[in-house]
N, CA, C and O atoms as CSV, one atom per row, in Angstrom:
chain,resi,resn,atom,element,x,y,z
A,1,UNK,N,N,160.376,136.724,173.068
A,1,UNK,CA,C,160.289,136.009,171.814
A,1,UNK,C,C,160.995,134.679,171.971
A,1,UNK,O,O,162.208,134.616,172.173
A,2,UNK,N,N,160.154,133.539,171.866
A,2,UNK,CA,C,160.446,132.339,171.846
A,2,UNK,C,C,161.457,131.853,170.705
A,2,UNK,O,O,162.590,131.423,170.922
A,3,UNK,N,N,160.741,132.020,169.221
A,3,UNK,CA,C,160.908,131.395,168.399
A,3,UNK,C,C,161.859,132.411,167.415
A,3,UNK,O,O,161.934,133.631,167.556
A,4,UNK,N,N,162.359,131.840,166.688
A,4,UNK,CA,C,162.938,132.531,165.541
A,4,UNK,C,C,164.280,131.967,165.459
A,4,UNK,O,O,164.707,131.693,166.581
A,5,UNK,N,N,165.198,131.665,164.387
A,5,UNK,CA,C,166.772,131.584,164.367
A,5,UNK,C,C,167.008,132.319,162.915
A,5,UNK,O,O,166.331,132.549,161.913
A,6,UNK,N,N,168.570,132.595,163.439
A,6,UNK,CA,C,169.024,133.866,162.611
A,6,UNK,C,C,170.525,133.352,162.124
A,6,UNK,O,O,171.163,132.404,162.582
A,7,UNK,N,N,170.901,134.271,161.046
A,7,UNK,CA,C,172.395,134.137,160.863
A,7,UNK,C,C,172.407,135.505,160.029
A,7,UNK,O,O,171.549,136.191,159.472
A,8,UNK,N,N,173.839,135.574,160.218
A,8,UNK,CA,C,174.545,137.195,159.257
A,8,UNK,C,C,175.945,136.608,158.860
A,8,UNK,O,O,176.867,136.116,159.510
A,9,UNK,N,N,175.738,136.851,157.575
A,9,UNK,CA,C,176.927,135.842,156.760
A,9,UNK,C,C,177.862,136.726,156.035
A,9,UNK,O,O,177.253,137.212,155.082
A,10,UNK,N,N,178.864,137.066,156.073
A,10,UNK,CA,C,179.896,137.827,155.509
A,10,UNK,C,C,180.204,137.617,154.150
A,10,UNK,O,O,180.984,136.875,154.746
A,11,UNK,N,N,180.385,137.512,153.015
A,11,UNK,CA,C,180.827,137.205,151.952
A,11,UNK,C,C,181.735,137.923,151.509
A,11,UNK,O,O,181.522,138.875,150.758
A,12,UNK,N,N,183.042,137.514,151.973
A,12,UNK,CA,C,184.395,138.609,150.788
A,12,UNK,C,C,184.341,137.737,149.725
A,12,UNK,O,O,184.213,136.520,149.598
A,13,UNK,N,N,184.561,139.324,148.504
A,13,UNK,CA,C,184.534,138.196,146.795
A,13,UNK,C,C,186.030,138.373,146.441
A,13,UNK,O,O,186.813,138.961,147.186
A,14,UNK,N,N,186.345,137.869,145.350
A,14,UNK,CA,C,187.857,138.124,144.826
A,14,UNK,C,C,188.189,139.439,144.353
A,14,UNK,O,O,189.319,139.927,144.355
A,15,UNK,N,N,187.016,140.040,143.905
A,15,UNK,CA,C,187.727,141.047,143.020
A,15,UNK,C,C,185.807,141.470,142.168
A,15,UNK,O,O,184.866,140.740,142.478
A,16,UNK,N,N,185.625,142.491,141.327
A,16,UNK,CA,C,184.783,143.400,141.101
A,16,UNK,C,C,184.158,141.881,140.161
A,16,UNK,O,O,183.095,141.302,140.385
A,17,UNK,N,N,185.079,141.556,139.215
A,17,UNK,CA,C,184.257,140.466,138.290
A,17,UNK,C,C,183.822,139.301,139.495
A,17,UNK,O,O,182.681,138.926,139.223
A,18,UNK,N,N,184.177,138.819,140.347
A,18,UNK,CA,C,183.672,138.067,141.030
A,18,UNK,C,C,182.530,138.521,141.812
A,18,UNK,O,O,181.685,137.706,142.184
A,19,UNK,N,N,182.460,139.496,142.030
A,19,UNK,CA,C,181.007,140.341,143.024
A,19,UNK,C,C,180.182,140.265,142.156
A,19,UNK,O,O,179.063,139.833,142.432
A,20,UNK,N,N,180.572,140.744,140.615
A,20,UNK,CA,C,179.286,140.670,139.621
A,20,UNK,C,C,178.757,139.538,139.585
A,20,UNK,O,O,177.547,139.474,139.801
A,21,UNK,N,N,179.440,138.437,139.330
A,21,UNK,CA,C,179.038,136.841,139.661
A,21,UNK,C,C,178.519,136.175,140.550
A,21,UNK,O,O,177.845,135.192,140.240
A,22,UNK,N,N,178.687,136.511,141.779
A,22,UNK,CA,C,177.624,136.345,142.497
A,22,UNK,C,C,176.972,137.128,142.795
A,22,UNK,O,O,176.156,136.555,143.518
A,23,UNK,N,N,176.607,138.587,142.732
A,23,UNK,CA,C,175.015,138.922,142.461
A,23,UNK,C,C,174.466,138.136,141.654
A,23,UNK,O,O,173.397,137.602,141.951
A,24,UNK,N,N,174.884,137.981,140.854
A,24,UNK,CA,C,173.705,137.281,139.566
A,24,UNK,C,C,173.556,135.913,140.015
A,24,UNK,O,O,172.687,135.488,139.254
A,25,UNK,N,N,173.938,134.792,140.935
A,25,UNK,CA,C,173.878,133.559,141.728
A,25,UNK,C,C,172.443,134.281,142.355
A,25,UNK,O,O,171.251,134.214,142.056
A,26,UNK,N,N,173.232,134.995,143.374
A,26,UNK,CA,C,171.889,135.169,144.255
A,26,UNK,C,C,170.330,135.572,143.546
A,26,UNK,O,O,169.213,135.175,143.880
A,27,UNK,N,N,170.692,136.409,142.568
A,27,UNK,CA,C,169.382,137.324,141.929
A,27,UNK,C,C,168.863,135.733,141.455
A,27,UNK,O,O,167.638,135.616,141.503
A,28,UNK,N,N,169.536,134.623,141.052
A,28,UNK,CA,C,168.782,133.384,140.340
A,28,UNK,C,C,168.347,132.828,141.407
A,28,UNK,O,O,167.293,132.229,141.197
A,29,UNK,N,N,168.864,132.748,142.904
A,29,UNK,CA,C,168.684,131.998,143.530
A,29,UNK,C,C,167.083,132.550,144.765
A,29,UNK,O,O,166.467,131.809,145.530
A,30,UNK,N,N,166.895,133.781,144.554
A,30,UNK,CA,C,165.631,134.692,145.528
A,30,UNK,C,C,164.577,134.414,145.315
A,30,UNK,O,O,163.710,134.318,146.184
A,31,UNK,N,N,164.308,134.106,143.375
A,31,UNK,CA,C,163.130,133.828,143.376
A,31,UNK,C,C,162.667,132.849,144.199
A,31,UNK,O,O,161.716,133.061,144.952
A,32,UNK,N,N,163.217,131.819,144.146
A,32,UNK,CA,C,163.328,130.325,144.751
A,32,UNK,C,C,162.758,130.123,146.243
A,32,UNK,O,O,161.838,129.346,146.498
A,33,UNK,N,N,163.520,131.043,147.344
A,33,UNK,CA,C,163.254,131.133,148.573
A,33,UNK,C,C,162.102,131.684,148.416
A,33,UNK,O,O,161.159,131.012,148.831
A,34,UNK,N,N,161.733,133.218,147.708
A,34,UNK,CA,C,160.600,133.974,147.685
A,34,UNK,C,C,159.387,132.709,148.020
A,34,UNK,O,O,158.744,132.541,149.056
A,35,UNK,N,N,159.361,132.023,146.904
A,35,UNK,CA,C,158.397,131.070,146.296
A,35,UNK,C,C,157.961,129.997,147.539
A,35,UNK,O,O,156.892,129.654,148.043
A,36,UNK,N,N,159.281,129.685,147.732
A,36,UNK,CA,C,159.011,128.479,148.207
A,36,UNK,C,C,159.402,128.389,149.621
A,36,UNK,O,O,159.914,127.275,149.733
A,37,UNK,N,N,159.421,128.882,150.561
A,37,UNK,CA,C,159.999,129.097,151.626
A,37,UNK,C,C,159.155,129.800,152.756
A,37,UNK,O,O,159.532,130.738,153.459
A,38,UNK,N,N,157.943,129.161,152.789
A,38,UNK,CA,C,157.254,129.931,154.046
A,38,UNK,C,C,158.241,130.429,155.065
A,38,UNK,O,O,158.587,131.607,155.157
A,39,UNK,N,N,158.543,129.736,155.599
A,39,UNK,CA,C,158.996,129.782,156.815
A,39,UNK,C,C,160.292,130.412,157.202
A,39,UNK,O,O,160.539,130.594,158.394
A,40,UNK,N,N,161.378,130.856,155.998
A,40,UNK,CA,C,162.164,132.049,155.818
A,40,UNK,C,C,161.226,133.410,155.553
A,40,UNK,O,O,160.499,133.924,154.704
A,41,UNK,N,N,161.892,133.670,157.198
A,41,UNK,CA,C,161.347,134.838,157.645
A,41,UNK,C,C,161.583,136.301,156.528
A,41,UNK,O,O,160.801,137.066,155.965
A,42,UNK,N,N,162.819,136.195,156.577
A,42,UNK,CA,C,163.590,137.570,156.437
A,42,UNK,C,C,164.777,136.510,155.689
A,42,UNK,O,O,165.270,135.522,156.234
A,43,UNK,N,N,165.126,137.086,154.083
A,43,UNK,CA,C,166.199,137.206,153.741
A,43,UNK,C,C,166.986,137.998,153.117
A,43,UNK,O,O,166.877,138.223,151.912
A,44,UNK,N,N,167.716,138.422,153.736
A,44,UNK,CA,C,168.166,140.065,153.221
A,44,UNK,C,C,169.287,140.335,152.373
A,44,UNK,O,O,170.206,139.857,153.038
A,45,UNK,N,N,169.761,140.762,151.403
A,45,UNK,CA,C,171.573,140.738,150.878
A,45,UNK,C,C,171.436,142.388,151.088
A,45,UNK,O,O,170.523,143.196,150.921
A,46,UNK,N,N,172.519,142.449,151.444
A,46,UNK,CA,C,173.341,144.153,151.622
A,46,UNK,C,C,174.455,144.043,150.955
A,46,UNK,O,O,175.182,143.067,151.143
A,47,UNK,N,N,174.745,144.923,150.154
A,47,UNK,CA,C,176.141,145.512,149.768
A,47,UNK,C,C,176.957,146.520,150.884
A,47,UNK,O,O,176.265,147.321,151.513
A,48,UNK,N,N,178.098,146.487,151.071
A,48,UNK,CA,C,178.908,147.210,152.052
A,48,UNK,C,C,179.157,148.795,151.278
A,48,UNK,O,O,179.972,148.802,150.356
A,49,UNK,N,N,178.692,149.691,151.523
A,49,UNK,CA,C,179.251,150.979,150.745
A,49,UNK,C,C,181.071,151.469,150.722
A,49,UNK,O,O,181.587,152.202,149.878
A,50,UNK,N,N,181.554,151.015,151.542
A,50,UNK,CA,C,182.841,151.466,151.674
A,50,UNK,C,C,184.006,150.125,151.630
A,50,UNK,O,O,185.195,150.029,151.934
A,51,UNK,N,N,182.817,149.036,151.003
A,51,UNK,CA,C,183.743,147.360,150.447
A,51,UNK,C,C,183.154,146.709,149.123
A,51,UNK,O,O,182.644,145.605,149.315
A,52,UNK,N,N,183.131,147.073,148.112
A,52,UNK,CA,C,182.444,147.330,146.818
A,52,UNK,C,C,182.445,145.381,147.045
A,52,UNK,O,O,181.472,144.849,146.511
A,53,UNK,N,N,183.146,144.693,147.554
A,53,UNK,CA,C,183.551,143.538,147.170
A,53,UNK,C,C,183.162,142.336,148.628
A,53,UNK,O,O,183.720,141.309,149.016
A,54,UNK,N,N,181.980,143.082,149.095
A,54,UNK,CA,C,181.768,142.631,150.031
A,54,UNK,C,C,179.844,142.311,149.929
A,54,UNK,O,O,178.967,143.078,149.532
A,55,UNK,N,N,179.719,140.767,150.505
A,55,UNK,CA,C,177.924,141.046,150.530
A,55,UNK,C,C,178.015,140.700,151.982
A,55,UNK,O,O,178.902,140.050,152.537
A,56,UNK,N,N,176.549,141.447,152.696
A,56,UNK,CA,C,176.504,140.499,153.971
A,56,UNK,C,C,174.884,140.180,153.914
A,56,UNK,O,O,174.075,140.945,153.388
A,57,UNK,N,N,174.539,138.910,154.551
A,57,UNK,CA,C,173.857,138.197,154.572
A,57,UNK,C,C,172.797,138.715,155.834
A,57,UNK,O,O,173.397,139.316,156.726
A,58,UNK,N,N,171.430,138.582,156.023
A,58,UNK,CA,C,170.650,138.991,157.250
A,58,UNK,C,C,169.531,137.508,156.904
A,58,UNK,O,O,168.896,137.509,155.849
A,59,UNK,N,N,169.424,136.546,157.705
A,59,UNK,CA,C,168.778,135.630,157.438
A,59,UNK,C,C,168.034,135.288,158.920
A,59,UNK,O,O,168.446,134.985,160.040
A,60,UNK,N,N,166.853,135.482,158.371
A,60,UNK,CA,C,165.956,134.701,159.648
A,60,UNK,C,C,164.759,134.009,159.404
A,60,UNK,O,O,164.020,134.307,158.466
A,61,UNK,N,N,164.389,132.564,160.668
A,61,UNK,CA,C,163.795,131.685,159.580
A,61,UNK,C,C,162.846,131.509,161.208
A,61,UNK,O,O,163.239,132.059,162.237
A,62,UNK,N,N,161.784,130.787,161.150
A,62,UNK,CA,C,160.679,130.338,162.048
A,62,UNK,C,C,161.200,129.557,163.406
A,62,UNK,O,O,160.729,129.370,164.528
A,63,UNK,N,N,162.409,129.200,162.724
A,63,UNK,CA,C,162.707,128.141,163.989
A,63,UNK,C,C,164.089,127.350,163.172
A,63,UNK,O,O,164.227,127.396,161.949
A,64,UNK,N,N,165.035,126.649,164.087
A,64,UNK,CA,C,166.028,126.114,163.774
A,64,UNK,C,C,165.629,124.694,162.616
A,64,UNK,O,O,166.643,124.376,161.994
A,65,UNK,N,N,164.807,124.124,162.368
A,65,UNK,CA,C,163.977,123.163,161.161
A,65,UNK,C,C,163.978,124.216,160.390
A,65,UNK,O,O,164.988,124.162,159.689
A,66,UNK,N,N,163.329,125.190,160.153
A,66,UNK,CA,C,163.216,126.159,158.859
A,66,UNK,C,C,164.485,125.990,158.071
A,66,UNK,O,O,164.654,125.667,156.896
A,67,UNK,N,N,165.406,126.320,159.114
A,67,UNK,CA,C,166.906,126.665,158.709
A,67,UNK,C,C,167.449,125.531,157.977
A,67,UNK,O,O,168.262,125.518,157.053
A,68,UNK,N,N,166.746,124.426,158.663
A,68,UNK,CA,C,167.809,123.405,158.244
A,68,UNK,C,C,166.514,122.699,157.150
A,68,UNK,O,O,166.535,121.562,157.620
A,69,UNK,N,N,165.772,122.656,156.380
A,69,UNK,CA,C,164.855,123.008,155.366
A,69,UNK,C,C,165.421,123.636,154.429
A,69,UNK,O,O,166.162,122.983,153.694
A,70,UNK,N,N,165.274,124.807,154.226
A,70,UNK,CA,C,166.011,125.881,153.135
A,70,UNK,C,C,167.490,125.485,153.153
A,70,UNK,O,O,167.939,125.526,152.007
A,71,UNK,N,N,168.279,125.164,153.941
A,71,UNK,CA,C,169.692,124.486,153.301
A,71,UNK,C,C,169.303,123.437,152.563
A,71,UNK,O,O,170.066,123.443,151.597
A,72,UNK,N,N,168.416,122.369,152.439
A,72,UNK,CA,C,167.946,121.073,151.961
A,72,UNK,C,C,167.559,121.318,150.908
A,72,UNK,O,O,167.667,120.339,150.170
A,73,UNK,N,N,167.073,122.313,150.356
A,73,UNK,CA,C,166.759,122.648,149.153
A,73,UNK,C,C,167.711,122.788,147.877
A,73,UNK,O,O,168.890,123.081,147.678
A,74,UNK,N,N,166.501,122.399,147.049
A,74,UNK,CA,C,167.866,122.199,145.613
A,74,UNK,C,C,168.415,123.857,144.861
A,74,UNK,O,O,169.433,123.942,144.175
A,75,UNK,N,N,167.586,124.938,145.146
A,75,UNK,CA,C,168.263,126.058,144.512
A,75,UNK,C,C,169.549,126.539,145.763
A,75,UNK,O,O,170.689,126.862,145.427
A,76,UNK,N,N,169.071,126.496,147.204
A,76,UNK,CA,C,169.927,126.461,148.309
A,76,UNK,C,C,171.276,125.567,148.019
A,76,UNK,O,O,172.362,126.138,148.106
A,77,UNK,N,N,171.247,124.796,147.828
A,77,UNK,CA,C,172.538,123.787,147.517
A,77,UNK,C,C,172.828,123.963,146.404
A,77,UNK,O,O,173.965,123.517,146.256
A,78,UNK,N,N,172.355,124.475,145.251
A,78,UNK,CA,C,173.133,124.729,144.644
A,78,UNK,C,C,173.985,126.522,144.455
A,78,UNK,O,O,174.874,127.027,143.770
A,79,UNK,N,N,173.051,126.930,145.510
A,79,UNK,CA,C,173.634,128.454,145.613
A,79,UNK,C,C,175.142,128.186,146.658
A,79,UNK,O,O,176.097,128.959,146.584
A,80,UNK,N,N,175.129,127.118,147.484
A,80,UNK,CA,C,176.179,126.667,148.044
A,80,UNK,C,C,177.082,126.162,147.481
A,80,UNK,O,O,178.239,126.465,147.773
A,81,UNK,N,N,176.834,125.396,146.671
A,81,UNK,CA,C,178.291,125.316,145.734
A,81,UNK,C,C,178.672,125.822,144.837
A,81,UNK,O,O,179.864,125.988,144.578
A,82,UNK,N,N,177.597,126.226,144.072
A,82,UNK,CA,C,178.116,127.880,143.320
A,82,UNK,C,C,179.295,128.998,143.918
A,82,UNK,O,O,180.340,129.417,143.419
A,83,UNK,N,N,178.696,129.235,145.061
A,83,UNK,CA,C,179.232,130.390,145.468
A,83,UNK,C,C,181.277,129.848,145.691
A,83,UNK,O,O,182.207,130.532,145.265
A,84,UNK,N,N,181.356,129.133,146.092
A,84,UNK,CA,C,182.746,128.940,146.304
A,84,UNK,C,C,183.670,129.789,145.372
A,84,UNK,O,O,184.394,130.596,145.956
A,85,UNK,N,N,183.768,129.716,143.770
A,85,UNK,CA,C,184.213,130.035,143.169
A,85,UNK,C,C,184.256,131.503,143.368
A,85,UNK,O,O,185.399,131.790,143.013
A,86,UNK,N,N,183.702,132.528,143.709
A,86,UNK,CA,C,183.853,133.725,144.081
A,86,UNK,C,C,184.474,134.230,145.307
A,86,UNK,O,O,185.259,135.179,145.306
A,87,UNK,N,N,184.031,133.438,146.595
A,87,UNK,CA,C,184.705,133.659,147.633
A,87,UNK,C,C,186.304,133.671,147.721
A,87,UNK,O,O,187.098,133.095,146.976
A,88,UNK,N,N,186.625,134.685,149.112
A,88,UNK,CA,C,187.838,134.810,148.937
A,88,UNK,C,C,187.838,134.455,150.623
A,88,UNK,O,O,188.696,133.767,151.176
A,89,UNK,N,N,186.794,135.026,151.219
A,89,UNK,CA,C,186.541,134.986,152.390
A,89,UNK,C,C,184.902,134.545,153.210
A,89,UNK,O,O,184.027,134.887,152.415
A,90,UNK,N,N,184.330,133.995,154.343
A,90,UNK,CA,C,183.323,133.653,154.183
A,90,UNK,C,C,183.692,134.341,156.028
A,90,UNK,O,O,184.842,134.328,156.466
A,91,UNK,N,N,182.785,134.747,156.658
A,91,UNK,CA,C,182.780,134.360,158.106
A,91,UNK,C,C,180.785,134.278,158.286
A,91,UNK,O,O,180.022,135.110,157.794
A,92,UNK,N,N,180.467,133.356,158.903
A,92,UNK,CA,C,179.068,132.795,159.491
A,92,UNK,C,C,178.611,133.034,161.361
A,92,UNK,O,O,178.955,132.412,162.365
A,93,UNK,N,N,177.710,134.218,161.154
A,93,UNK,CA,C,177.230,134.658,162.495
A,93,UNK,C,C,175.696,133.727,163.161
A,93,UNK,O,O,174.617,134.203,162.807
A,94,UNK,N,N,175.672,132.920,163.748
A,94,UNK,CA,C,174.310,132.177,164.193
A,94,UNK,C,C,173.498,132.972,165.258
A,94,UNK,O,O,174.221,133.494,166.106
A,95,UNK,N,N,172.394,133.148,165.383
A,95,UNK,CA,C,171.734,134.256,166.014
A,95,UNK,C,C,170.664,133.693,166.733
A,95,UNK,O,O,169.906,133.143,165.934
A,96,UNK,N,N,170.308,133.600,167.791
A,96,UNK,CA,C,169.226,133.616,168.172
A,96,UNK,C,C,168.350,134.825,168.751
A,96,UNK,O,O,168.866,135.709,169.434
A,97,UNK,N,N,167.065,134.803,168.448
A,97,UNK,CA,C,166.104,135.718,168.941
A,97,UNK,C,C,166.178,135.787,170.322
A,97,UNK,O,O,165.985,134.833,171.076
A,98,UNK,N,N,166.587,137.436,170.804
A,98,UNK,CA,C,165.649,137.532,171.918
A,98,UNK,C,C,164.459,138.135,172.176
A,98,UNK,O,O,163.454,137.741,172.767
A,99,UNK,N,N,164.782,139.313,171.554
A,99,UNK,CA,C,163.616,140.020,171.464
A,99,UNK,C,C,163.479,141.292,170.809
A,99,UNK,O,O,164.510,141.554,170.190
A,100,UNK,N,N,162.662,142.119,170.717
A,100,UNK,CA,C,162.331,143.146,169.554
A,100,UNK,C,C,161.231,143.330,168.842
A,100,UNK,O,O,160.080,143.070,169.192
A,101,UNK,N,N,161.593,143.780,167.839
A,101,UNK,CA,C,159.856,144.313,166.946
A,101,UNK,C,C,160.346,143.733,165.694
A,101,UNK,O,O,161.437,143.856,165.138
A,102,UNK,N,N,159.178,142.998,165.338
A,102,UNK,CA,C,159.529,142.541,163.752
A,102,UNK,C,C,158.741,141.165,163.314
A,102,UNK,O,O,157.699,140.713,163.789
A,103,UNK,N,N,159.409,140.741,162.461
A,103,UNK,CA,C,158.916,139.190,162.032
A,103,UNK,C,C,158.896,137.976,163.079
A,103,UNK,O,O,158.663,136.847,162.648
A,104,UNK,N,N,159.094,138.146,164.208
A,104,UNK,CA,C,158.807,137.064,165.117
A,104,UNK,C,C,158.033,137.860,166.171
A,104,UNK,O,O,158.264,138.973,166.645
A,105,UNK,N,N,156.751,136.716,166.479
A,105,UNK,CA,C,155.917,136.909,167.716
A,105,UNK,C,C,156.217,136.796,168.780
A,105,UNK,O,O,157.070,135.958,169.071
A,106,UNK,N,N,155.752,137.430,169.549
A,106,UNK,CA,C,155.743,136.829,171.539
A,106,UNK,C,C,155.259,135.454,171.631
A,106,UNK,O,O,155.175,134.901,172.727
């Protein structure tokens, strides 16, 4: 697999009212990508079962332009500065494809 770029994004929140707050960021912010975002492959949110206060991120997009596209975007930027106010903690994983079964071709 040639093509594809990835990231897995950690999100620690402050506390239970802050997790509620940004779910509801993101839930405003999905339609958006859904819609408009060919080329975001895969965007995934997980809740941690044993970190009530934790999201992690599974993001994969066509190619490193995709990526940097969907940051350029106006619900994207503003889901970026939204989110600050909740964070307590952030760590950012960059991924590249090697290979596997899924949303990217040979």
């Amino acid at each position: 697999m040639s093509s594809g770029f990835g990231l897995v994004v950690r999100f620690e929140l402050h506390d239970e009212r802050a997790a509620a707050g940004f779910d509801e960021l993101v839930a405003r912010t999905i339609p958006a990508i859904r819609e408009r975002e060919a080329d975001t492959l895969a965007y995934v949110v997980h809740s941690v079962p044993d970190e009530p206060n934790v999201r992690v991120f599974y993001e994969l997009y066509a190619d490193r332009a995709a990526f940097d596209a969907h940051e350029q975007q106006p619900h994207t930027r503003h889901f970026l500065a939204e989110r600050e106010q909740y964070l307590s903690g952030l760590q950012v994983t960059f991924l590249q494809v090697e290979t596997g079964k899924g949303l990217v071709s040979e």
